[in-house]
PASEBA-1860 file (N, C-alpha, C; in nm, 3 decimals):
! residues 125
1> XXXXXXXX> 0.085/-0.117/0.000/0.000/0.000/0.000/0.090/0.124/0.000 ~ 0.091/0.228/-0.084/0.167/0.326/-0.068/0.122/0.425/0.002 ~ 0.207/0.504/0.026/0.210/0.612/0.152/0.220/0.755/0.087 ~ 0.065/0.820/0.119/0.088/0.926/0.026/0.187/1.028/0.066 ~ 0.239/1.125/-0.022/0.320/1.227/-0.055/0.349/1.301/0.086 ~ 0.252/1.366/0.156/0.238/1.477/0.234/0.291/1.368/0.336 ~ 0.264/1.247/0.392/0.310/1.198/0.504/0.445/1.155/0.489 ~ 0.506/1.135/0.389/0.618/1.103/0.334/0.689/1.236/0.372
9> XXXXXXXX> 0.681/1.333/0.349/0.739/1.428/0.338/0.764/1.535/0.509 ~ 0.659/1.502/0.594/0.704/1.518/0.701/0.781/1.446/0.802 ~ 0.861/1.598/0.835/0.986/1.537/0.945/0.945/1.544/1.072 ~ 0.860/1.578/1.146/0.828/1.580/1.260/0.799/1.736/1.327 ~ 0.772/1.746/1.454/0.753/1.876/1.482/0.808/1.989/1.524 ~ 0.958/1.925/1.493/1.093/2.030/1.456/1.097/2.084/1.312 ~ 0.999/2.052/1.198/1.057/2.113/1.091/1.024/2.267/1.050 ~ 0.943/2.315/1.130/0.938/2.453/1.067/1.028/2.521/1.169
17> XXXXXXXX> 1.115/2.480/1.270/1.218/2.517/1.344/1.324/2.498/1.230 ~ 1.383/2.403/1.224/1.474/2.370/1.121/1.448/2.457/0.971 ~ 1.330/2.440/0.936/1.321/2.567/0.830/1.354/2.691/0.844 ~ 1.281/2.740/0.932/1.336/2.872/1.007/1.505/2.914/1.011 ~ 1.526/2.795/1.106/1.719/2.790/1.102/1.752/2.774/0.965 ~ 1.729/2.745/0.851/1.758/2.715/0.763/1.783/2.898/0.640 ~ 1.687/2.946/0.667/1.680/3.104/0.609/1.784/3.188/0.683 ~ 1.844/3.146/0.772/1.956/3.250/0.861/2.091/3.185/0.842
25> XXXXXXXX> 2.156/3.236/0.921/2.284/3.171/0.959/2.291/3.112/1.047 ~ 2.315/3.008/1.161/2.260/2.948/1.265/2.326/3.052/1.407 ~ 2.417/3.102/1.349/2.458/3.182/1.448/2.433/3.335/1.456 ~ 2.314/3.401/1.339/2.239/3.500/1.428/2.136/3.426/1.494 ~ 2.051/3.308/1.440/1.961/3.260/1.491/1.998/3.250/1.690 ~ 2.164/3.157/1.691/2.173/3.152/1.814/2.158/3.298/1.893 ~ 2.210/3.417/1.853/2.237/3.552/1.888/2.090/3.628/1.940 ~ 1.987/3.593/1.837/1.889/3.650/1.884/1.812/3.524/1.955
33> XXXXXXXX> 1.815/3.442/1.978/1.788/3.327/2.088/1.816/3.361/2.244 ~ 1.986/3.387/2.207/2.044/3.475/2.341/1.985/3.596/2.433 ~ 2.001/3.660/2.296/1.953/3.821/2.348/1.775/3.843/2.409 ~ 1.720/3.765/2.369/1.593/3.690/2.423/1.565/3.634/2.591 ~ 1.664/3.517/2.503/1.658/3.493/2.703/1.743/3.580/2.790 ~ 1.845/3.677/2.768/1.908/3.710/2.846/1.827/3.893/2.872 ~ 1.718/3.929/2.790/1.581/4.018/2.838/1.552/3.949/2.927 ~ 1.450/3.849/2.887/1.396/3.747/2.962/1.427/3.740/3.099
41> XXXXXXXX> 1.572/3.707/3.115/1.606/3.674/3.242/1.603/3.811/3.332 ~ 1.622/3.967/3.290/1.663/4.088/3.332/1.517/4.098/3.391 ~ 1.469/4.128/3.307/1.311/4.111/3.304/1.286/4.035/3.455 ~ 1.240/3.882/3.447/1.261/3.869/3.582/1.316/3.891/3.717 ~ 1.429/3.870/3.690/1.523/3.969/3.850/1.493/4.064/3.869 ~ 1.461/4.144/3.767/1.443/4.318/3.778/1.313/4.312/3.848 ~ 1.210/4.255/3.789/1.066/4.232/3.876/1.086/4.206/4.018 ~ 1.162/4.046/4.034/1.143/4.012/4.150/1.228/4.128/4.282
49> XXXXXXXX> 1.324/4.163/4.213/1.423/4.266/4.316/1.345/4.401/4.357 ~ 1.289/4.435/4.214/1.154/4.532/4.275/1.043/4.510/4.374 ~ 1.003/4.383/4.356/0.876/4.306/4.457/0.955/4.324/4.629 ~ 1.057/4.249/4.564/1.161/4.230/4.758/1.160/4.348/4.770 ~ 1.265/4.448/4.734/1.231/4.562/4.779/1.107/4.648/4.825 ~ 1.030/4.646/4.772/0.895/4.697/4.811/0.826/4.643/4.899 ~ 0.850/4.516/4.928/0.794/4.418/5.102/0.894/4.423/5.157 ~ 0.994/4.447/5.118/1.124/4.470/5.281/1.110/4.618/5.317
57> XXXXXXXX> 1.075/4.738/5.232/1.062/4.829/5.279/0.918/4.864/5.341 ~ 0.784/4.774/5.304/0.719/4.801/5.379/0.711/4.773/5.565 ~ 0.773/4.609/5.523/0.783/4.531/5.631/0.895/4.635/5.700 ~ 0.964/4.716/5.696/1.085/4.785/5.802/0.982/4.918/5.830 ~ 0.925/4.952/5.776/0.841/5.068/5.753/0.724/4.983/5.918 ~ 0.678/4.909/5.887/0.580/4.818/5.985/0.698/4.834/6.099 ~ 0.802/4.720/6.127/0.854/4.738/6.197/0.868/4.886/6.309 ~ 0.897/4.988/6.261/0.917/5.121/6.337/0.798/5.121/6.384
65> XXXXXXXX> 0.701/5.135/6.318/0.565/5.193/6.354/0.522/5.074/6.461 ~ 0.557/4.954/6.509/0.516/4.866/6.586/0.613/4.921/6.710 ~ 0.774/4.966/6.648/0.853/4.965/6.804/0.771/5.105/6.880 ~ 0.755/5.217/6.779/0.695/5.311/6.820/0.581/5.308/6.910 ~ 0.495/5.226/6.825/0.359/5.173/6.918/0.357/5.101/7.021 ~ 0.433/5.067/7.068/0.483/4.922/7.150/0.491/5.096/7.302 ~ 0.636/5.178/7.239/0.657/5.238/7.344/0.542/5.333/7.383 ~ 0.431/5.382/7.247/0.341/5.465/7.323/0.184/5.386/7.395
73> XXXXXXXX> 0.256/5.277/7.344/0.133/5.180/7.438/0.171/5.138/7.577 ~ 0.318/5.169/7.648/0.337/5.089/7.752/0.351/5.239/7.804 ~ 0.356/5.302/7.733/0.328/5.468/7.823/0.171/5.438/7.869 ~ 0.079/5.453/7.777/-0.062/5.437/7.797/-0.083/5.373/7.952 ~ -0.035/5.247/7.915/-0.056/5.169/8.029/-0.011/5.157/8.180 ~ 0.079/5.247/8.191/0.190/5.270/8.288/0.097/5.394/8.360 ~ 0.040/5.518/8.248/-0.069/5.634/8.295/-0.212/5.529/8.345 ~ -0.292/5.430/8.271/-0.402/5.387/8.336/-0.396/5.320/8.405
81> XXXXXXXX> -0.287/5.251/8.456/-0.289/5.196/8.582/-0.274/5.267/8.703 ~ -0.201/5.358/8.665/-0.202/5.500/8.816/-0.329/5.539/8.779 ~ -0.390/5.588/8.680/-0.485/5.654/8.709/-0.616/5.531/8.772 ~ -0.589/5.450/8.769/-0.686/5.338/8.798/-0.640/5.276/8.980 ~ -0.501/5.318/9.013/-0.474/5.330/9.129/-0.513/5.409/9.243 ~ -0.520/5.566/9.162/-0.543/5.646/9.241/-0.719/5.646/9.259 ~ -0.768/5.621/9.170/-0.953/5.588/9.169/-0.959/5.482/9.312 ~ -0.852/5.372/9.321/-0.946/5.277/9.399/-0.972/5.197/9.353
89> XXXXXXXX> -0.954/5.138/9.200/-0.986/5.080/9.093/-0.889/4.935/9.101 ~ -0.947/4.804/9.049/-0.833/4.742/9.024/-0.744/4.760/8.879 ~ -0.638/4.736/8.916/-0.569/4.745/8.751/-0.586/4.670/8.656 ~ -0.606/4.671/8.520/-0.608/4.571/8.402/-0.515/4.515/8.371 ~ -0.526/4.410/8.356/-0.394/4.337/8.318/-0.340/4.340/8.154 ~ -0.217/4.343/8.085/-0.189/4.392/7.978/-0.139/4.286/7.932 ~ -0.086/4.194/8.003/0.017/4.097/7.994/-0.034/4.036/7.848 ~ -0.141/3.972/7.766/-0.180/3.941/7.653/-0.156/4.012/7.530
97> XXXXXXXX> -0.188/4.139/7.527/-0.166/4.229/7.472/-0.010/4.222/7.419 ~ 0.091/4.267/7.564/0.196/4.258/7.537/0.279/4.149/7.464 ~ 0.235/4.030/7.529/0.325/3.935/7.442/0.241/3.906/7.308 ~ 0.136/3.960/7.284/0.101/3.898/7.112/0.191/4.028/7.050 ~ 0.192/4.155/7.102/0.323/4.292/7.083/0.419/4.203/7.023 ~ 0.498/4.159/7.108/0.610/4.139/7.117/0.671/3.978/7.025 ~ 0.545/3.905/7.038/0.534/3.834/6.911/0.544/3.848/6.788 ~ 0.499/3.976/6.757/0.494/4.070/6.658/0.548/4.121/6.576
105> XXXXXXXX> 0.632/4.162/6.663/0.778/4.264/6.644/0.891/4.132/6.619 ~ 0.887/4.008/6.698/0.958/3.969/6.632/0.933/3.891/6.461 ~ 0.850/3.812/6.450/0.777/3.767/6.302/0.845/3.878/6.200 ~ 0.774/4.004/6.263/0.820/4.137/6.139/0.984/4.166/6.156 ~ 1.033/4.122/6.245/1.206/4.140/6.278/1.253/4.017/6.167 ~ 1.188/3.910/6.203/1.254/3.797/6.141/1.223/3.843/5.985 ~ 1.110/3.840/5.938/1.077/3.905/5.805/1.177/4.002/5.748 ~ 1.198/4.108/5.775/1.284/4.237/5.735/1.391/4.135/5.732
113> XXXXXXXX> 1.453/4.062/5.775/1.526/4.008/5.807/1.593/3.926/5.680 ~ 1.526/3.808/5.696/1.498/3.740/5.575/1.553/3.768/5.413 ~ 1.409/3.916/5.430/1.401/3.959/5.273/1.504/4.051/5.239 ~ 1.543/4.110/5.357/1.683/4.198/5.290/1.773/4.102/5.270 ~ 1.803/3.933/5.323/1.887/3.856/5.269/1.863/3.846/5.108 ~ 1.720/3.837/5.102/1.661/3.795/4.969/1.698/3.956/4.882 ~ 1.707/4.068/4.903/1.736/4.185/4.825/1.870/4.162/4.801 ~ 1.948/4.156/4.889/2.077/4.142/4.867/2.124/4.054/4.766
121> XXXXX> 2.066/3.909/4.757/2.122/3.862/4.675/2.070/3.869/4.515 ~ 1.960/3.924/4.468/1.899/3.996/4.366/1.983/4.121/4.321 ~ 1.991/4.159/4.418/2.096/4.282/4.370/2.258/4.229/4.324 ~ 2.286/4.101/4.435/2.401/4.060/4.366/2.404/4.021/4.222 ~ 2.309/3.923/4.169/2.296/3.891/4.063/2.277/3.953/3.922
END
């Protein structure tokens, strides 16, 4: 039984690659292959080093505003307990408060932490 023409004649699903390579020289083909992936790759780092940066600076940005808050909250509390002393009052206890604080501060310590490892080495690259 013969095998018509058109199936005979295909090479598989490299040939309009190989055609392609075939109209150039193989070595602009490689050149603009290169210059492709090596956008490509800029392209990504450049994204991701932008992303890190922008969550390490929020996350340090968080950070302050927690140490800050931390000290004008243990002011707070240091004033309503005298003032809750001098009433006659019993005092509230803070102790919960404080350590989910202080839980806090560290997660976002460890974070900043972390991602400026992770900036740094984006920037190395």
């Amino acid at each position: 039984m013969p095998i018509p023409r058109r199936v005979r004649s295909f090479h598989g699903p490299h040939t309009t690659c190989l055609h392609a390579a075939c109209g150039y020289n193989n070595f602009d083909v490689y050149i603009k292959t290169r210059w492709l992936y090596g956008f490509i790759r800029f392209l990504l780092y450049f994204s991701c080093s932008l992303f890190t940066a922008a969550l390490w600076g929020a996350l340090a940005a968080l950070f302050c505003l927690q140490y800050l808050g931390v000290r004008v909250l243990l002011r707070f509390q240091r004033k309503l307990s005298v003032l809750l002393l001098l009433l006659g009052r019993r005092r509230v206890d803070f102790r919960l408060v404080n350590e989910l604080l202080v839980y806090g501060i560290h997660v976002t310590m460890l974070l900043v932490g972390g991602l400026g490892w992770c900036f740094m080495v984006f920037v190395d690259m």
